[in-house]
C-alpha positions in Angstrom: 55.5 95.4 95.1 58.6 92.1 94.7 60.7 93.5 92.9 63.9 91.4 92.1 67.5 92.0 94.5 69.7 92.4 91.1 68.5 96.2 90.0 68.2 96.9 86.4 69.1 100.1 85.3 68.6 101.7 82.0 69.2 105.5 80.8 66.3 107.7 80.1 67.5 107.8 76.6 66.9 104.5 75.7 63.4 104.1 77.0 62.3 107.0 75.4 64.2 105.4 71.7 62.7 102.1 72.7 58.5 103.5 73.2 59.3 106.5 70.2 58.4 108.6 73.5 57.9 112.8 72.4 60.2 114.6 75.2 61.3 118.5 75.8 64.8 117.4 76.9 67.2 116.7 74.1 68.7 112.9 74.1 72.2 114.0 75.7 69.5 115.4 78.8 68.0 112.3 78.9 70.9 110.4 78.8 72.0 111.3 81.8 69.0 110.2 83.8 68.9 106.7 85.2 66.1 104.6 85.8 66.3 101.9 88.3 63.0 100.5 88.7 59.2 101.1 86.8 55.9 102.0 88.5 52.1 102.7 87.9 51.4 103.3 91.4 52.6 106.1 93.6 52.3 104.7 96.4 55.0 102.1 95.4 57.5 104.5 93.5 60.9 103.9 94.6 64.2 106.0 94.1 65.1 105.9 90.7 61.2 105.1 89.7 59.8 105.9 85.9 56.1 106.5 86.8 53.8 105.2 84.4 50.9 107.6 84.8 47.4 106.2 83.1 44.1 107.5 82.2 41.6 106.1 85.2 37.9 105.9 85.2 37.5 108.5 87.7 41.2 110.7 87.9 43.9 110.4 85.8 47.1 109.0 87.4 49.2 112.2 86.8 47.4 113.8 89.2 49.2 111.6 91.8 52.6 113.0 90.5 53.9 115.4 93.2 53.6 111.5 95.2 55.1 110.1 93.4 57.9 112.8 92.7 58.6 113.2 96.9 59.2 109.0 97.0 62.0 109.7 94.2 60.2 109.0 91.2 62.8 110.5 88.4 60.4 110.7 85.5 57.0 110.4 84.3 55.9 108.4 81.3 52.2 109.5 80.4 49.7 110.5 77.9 49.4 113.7 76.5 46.0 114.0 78.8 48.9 113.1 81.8 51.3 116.0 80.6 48.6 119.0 80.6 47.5 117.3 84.2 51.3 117.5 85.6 51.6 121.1 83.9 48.2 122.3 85.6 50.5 121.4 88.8 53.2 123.6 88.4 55.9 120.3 88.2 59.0 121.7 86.8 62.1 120.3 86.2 60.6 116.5 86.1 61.5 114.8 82.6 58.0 113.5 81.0 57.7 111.3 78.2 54.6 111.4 76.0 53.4 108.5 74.1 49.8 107.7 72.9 49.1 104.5 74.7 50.9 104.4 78.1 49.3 101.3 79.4 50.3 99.7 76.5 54.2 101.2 76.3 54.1 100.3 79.9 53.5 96.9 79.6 56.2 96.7 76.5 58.7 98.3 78.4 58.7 97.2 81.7 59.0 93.5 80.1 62.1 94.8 78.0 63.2 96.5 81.2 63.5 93.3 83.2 65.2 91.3 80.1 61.7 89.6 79.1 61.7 87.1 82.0 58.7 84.9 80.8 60.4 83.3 78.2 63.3 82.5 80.9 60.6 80.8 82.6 57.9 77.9 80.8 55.5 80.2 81.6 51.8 79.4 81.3 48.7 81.4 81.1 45.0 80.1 81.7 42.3 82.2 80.6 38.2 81.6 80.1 35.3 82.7 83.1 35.5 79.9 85.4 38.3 77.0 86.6 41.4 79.2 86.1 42.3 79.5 89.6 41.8 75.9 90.1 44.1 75.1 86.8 46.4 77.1 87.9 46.7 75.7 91.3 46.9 71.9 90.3 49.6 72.6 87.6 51.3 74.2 90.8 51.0 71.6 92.9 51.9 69.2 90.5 55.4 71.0 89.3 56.2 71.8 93.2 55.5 68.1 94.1 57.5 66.9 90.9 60.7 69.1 92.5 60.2 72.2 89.9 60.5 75.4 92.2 57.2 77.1 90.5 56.0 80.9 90.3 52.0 81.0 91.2 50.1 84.4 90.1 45.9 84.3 90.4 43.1 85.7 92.2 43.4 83.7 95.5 47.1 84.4 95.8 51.0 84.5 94.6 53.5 82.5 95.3 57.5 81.9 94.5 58.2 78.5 95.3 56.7 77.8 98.5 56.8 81.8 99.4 53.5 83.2 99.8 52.0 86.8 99.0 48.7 88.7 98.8 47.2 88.9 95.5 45.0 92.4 94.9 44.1 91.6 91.4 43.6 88.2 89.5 46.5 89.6 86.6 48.7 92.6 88.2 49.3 95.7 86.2 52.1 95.3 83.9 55.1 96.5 86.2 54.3 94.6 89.3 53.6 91.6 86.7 57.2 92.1 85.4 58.9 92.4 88.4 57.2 89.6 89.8 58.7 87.3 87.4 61.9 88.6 87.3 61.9 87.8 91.1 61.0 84.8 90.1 63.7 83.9 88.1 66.0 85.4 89.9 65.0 83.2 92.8 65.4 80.1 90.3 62.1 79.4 89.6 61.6 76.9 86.9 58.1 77.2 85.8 55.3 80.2 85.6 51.4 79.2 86.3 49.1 82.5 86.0 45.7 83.4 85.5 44.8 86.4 82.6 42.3 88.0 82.9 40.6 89.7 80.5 40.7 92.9 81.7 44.4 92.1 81.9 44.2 91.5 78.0 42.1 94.6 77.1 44.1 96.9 79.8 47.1 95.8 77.7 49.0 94.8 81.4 50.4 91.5 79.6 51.6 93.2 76.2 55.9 91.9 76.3 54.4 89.6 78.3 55.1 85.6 76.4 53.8 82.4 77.5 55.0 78.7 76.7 51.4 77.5 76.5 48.2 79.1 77.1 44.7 77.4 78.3 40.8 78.2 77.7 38.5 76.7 80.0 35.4 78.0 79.0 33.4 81.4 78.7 29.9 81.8 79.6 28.4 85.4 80.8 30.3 87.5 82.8 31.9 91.0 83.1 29.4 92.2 80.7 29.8 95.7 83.0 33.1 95.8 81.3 33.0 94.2 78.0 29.9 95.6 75.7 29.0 92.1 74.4 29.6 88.5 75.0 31.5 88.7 71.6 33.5 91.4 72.7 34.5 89.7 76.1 35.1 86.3 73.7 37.2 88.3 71.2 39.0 89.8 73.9 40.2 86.2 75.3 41.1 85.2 71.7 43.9 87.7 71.6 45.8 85.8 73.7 45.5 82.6 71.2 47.9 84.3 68.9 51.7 84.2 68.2 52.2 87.5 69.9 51.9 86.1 73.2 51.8 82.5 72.8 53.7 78.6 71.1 50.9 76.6 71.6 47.1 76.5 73.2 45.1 74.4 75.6 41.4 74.0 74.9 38.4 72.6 76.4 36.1 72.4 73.4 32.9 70.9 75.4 32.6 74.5 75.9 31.0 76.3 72.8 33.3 78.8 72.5 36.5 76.7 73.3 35.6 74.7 70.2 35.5 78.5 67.6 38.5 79.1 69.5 40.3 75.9 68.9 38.9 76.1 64.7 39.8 80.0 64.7 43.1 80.0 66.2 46.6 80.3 64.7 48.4 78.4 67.0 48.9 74.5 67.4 46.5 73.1 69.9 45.8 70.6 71.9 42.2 69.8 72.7 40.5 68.9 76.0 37.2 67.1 76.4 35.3 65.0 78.9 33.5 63.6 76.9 34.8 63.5 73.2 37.5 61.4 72.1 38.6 62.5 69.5 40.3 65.5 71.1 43.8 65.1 72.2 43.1 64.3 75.8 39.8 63.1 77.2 38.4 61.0 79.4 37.8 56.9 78.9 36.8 56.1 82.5 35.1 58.7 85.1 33.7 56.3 88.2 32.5 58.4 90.5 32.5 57.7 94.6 31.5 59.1 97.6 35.1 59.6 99.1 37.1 59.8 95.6 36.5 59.1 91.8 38.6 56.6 89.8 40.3 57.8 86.6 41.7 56.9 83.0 43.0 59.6 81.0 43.8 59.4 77.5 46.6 61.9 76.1 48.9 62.8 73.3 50.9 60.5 71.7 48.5 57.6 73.3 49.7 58.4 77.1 47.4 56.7 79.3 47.2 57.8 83.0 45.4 55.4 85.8 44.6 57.4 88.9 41.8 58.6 91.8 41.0 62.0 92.7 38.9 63.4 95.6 38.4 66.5 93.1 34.7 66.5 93.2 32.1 67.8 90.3 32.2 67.3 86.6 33.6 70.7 86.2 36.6 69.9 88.4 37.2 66.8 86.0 37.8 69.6 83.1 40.4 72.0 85.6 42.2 68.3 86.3 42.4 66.9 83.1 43.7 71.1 81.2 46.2 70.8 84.4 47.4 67.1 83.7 47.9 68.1 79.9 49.9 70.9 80.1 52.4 69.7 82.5 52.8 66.2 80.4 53.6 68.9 77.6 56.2 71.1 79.9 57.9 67.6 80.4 56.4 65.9 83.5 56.9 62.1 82.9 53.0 61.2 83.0 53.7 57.7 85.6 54.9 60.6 88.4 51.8 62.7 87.6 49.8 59.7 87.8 51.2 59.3 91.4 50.1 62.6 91.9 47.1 63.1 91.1 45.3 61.3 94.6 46.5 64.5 96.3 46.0 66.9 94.5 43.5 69.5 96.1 41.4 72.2 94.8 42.3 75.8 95.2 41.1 78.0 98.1 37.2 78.9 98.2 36.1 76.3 95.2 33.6 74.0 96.8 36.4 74.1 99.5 34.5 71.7 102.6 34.1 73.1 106.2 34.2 69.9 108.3 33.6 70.4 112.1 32.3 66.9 112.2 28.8 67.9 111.6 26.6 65.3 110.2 25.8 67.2 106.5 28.2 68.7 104.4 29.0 72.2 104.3 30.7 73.8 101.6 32.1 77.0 100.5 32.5 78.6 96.4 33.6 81.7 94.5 30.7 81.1 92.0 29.9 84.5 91.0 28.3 83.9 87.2 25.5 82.3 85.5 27.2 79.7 84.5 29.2 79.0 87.5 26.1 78.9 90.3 24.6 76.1 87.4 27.7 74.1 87.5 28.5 74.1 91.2 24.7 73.5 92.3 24.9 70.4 89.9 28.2 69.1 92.2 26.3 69.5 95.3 23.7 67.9 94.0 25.9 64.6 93.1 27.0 64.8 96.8 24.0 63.8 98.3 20.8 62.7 97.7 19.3 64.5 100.7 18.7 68.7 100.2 20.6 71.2 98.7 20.4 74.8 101.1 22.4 77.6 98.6 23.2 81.0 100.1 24.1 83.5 97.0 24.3 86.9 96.8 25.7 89.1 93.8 28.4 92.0 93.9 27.6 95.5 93.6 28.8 97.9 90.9 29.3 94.9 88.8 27.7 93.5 85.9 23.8 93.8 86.7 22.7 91.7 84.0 23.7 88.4 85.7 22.2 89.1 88.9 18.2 87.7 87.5 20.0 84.8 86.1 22.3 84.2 89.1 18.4 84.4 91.2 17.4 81.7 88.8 19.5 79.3 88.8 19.7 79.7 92.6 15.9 78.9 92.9 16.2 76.0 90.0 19.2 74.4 91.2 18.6 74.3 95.2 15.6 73.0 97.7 16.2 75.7 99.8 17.6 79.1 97.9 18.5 81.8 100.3 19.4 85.0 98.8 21.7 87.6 100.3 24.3 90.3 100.0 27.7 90.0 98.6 29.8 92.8 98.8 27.3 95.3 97.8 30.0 98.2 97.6 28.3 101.5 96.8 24.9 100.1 95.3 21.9 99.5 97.9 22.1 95.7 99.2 18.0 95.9 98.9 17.9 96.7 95.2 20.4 94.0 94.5 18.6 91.8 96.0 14.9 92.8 94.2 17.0 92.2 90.7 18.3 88.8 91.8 14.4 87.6 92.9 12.6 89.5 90.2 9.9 87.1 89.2 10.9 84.6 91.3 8.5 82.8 93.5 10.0 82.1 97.0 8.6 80.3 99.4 9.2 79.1 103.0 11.8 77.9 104.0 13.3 79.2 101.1 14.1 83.3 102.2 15.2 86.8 101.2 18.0 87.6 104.5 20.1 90.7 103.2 22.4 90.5 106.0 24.9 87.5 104.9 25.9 86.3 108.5 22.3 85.5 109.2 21.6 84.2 105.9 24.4 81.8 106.7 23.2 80.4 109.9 20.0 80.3 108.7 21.1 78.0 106.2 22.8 75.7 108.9 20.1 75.5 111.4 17.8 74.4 108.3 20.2 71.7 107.9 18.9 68.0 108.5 21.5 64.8 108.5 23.1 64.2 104.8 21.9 68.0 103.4 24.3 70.0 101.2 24.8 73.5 102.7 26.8 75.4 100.4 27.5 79.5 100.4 28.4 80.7 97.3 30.1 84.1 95.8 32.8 84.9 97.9 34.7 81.9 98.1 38.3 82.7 99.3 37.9 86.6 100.0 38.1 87.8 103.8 36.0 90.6 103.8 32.7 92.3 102.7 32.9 95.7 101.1 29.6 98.1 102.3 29.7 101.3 101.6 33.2 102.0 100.5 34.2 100.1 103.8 36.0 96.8 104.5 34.5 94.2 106.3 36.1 91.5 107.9 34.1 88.7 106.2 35.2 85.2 105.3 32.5 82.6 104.5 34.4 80.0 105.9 35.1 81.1 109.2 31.3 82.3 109.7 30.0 79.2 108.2 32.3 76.9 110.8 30.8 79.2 113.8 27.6 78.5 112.5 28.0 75.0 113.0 29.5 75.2 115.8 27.1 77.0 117.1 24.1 74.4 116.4 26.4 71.5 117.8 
């Protein structure tokens, strides 16, 4: 966990006044007891560490106290659930503060704690199913390569300024989120480009958390494991469109729901569309190429930006034009974004190429929805007019009620669909596999190969001069998770020995 160098400290006193936290010790105990530092995870606690002990879907996190309590933890804010848990252990002695909804208080306080360092920041957040890495990563390229030291949190990875760490969630719970950016500032950083989740909305990890401008790129089904109902997962993206976190919004209404969103919403918005203009920024030239794709962009206040990307699929025309908008509106003078644009490059694992000089093209995406398979599929099918090979498989202990329409749109989209294993986790990789392909018809050489290495290679020796092999699901990750164990597993890397291989 970053944490910034300049510790904050505040009494236990003023963070139980501040969350209306129930306590057995009287305020003169409490303020005597410094906190120096806020964590939800014991394994992180510090000395001089509130723990922040949720509810979990399996444990509750007091159980981890006594962890947390030998790293130096100095008090425990919880749930009532959490204080019967840390009584059944005998802790004496360790201050706990009780409120109702710790996730929640959490996420208020550890943005308070840190002297709310998103608004210090113009901070941006991009929500919707798809294309929010790939936002995010071209409005950080683009404020980087305009001289704006830039903060970068997403799925692929983090960065501050050119400083790069691991990601383990797309939105991190509330006290590393807070931290982060106070490291952030601290270090100078101008401007704040993240992805939200919406787990991070429902969890309540952003709550304190306020953003300069916020983006929708679209929704379309996923998560539905998590969220009871497409409305539900939509409504739970709306919050963010609201005053509470947010000045202004960012949305692409070609999408459906970005258009209720944009008609529903309290804040002031500017619309993005490919293809309607009437909304604030849109398209008036696309021409397409085999190496790049000329450009006009039409924008507020009747900017107009000339340019050429090598950013390939329609899709990737919607992340571009979201990125170009917002960074006009955070003050980029549009002539030096128009100089950027030609190199600009996607983000990590989004129809990121794997070129060993092999004569087709090989290709590697994080498509792991519906929706997304559809949309990438119909890239690779502009690439080429030769065959499309597709390797997909879909996650385990996720939302099963993609996986049939994921098999679909594999089989529909692609000449050759070969259907695999993703990270199955605890589920069996066989039954996965029987729900992707139920009532599919799949014939030679299209093929059922459950172990993804040889699906891969498969896929590559099928390959004939100007095909499309592309592997989707996994994109960016380095492993495969089978059986509660960690694989080392990255597409890329087993896609480029493939080829080698048939060289």
């Amino acid at each position: 966990m970053i944490r910034p160098l300049t510790q904050s400290q505040r009494s236990l006193a003023s963070i139980a006044s501040t969350l209306s936290a129930k306590s057995d010790l009287s305020v003169s105990e409490l303020e005597k007891i410094a906190v120096t530092g806020i964590s939800s995870s014991s394994s992180e606690i510090e000395p001089g560490d509130l723990f922040c002990a949720f509810a979990g879907a399996k444990v509750h996190g007091a159980s981890f106290a006594q962890d947390a309590i030998k790293s130096g933890a100095v008090a425990i804010l919880t749930d009532a659930q959490g204080a019967q848990v840390i009584k059944g252990l005998l802790i004496k002695g360790l201050p706990v503060l009780i409120v109702s909804q710790p996730r929640k208080s959490a996420a208020i306080l550890t943005s308070w704690f840190y002297g709310e360092p998103m608004r210090d920041l113009f901070s941006i957040g991009i929500t919707g199913t798809n294309g929010k890495t790939t936002v995010s990563t071209l409005c950080y390229q683009i404020f980087q390569s305009a001289g704006q030291e830039t903060g970068l949190i997403g799925t692929v990875e983090t960065r501050i300024g050119n400083e790069v760490l691991a990601s383990t969630r797309t939105t991190p719970e509330a006290a590393e989120l807070q931290a982060l950016v106070a490291t952030m500032r601290e270090r100078h950083c101008r401007n704040l480009v993240m992805e939200v989740s919406s787990h991070a909305i429902a969890l309540d990890r952003i709550r304190g958390s306020y953003f300069a401008a916020v983006g929708f790129t679209n929704l379309s089904q996923d998560h539905l494991d998590f969220h009871p109902s497409m409305e539900d997962y939509f409504a739970t993206k709306s919050r963010l469109f609201t005053y509470e976190y947010a000045d202004q919004a960012f949305i692409n209404i070609d999408d459906a729901y970005g258009q209720i969103l944009a008609d529903k919403t309290e804040l002031p918005v500017q619309t993005i569309s490919r293809f309607n203009e009437n909304a604030t920024w849109h398209y008036t030239r696309i021409e397409e190429g085999i190496a790049h794709s000329d450009i006009s962009i039409r924008g507020v206040g009747g900017v107009l930006i000339d340019s050429r990307t090598t950013l390939r699929g329609g899709f990737n025309f919607d992340n571009l034009l979201m990125a170009v908008a917002i960074c006009v509106e955070s003050g980029i003078d549009p002539m030096d974004i128009q100089t950027l644009i030609p190199h600009l490059v996607g983000a990590a694992g989004r129809l990121e190429p794997v070129n060993l000089g092999q004569n087709f093209t090989a290709l590697v995406d994080y498509a792991h929805s519906p929706d997304a398979v559809a949309r990438v599929l119909a890239a690779a099918r502009e690439m080429s007019d030769k065959r499309v090979i597709a390797v997909l498989g879909c996650g385990g202990d996720r939302d099963a009620s993609k996986r049939n329409a994921m098999g679909q749109e594999l089989s529909l989209r692609s000449d050759i669909a070969i259907f695999t294993s993703d990270n199955p986790r605890s589920e069996d990789p066989q039954v996965i596999l029987a729900q992707m392909t139920d009532g599919l018809k799949i014939s030679k050489p299209s093929s059922i190969v459950q172990d993804r290495g040889e699906a891969i290679k498969l896929a590559v020796n099928l390959a004939q001069p100007g095909d499309v092999v592309i592997v989707l699901g996994k994109g960016h990750e380095r492993g495969q998770e089978i059986a509660g164990v960690i694989h080392p597993f990255d597409d890329r890397l087993v896609l480029a020995h493939a080829i080698e291989a048939k060289k």
